[in-house]
GUGU-917199 format. One line per 10 residues: number of its first residue (from 1); their letters; for each residue x, y, z of C-alpha. Coordinates in pm, 1 decimal, always signed. Layout:
NUM	a	X Y Z  ...
***
This chain:
1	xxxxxxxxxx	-1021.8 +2130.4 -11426.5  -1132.4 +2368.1 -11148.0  -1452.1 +2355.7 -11309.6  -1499.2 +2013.0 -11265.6  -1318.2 +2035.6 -10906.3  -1638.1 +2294.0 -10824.5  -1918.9 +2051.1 -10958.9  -1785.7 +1776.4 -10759.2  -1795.9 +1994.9 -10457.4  -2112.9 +2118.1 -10542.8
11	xxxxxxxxxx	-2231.4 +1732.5 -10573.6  -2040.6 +1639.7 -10270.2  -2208.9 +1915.6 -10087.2  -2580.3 +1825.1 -10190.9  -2513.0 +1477.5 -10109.3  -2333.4 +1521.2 -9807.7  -2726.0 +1763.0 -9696.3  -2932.4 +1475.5 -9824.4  -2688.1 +1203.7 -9592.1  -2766.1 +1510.1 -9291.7
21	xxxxxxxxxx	-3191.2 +1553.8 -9367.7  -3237.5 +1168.4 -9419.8  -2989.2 +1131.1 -9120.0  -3170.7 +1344.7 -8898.6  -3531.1 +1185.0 -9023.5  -3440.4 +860.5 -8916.1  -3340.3 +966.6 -8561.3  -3638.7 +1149.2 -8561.1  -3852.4 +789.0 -8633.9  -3649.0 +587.2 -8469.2
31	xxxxxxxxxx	-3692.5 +779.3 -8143.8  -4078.5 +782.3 -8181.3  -4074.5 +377.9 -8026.7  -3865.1 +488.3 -7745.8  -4043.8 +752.8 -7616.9  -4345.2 +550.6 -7644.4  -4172.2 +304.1 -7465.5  -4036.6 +547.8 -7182.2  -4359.2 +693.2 -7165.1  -4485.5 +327.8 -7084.2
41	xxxxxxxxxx	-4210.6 +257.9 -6888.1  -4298.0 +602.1 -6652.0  -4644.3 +538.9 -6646.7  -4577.8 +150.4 -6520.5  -4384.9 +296.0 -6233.7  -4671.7 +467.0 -6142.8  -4847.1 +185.5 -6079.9  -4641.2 -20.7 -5800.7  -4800.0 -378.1 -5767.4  -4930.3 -278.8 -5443.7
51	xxxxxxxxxx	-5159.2 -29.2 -5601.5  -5240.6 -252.0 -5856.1  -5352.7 -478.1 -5603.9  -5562.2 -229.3 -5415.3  -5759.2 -92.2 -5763.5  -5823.0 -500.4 -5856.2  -6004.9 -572.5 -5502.4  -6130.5 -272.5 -5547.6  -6302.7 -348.8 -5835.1  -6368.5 -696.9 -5715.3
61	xxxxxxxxxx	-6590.3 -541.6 -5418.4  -6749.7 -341.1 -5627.3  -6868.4 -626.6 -5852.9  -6949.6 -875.6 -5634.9  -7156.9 -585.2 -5423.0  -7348.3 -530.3 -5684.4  -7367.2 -907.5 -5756.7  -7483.4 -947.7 -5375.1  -7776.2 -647.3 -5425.9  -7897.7 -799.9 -5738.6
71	xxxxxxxxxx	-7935.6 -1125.9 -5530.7  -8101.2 -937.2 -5235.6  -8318.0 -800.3 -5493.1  -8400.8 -1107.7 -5672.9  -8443.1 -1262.7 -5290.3  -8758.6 -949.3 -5227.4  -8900.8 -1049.4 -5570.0  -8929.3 -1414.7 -5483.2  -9060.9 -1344.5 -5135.5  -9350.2 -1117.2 -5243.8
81	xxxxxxxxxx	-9446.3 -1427.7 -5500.8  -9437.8 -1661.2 -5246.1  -9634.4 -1426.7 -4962.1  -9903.4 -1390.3 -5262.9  -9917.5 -1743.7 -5371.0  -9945.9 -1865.0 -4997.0  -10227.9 -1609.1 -4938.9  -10425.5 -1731.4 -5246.3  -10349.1 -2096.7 -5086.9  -10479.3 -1997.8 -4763.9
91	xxxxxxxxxx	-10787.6 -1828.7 -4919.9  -10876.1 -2133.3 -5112.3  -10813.7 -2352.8 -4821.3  -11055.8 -2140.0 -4611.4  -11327.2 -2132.2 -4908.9  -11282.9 -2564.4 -4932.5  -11320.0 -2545.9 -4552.6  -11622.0 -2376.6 -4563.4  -11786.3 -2573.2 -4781.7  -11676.8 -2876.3 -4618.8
101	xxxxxxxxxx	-11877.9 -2711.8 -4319.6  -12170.6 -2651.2 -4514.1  -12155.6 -2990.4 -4662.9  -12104.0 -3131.1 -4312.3  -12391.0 -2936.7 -4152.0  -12636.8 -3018.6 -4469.2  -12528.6 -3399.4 -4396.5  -12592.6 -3337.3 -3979.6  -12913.0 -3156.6 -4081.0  -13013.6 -3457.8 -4295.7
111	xxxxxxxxxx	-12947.0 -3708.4 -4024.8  -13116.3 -3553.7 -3812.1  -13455.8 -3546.7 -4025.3  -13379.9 -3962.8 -4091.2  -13366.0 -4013.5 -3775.9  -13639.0 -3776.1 -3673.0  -13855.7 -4005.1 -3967.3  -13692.2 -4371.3 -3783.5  -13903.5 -4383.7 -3429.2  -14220.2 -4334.7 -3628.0
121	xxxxxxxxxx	-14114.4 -4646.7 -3845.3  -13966.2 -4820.9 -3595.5  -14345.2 -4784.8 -3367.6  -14529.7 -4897.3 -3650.9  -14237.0 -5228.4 -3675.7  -14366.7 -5302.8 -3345.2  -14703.2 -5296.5 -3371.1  -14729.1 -5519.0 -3641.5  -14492.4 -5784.5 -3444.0  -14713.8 -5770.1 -3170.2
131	xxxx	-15008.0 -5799.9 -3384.8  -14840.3 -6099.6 -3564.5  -14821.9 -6259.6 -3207.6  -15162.0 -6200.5 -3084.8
***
């Protein structure tokens, strides 16, 4: 019987080391969560709403800056299109006004010769009414 008595020991010690190691695992596992979780919990406190609040306009600024450049930027592009279009307008104005002139002064010069040509016709008018009334 002591034999028996020493296997059951034996038994009750190997189980009894199992119960410790799987024990000791699961602490091991279940601990992993919470330190994640005070590790979280830390590195909120860190961040105080206030300072949460500064980084966020921060970064707010900091976008709508940039938003504000690429406008300005966008603004320069559009101007320099506009200045080059009007200047192209102005040119072409300028070129229709000068031949407007032209045209005008062709149309002055050629008045000028009609008329020039309408005495002389208008003299020999005359002379044949008065030759019809003689």
């Amino acid at each position: 019987m002591g034999k028996l008595k020493t296997y059951q020991e034996q038994l009750q010690e190997i189980v009894d080391k199992g119960i410790n190691a799987a024990e000791e695992q699961q602490k091991k596992l279940a601990a992993k969560p919470f330190d994640y979780a005070e590790k979280l919990e830390s590195g909120a406190r860190e961040y105080s709403v206030k300072t949460l609040r500064t980084r966020y306009n921060g970064y707010s600024d900091s976008l709508f800056g940039q938003l504000r450049t690429l406008n300005s930027r966008f603004g320069n592009f559009a101007a320099d299109l506009v200045a080059k279009l009007e200047k192209e307008a102005v040119e072409g104005a300028d070129a229709v006004s000068e031949a407007a002139d032209d045209v005008s002064k062709a149309a002055q010069d050629a008045k000028e010769s009609v008329e020039a040509k309408k005495p002389a016709a208008k003299k020999k008018t005359a002379a044949k009414k008065d030759a019809a009334s003689a």
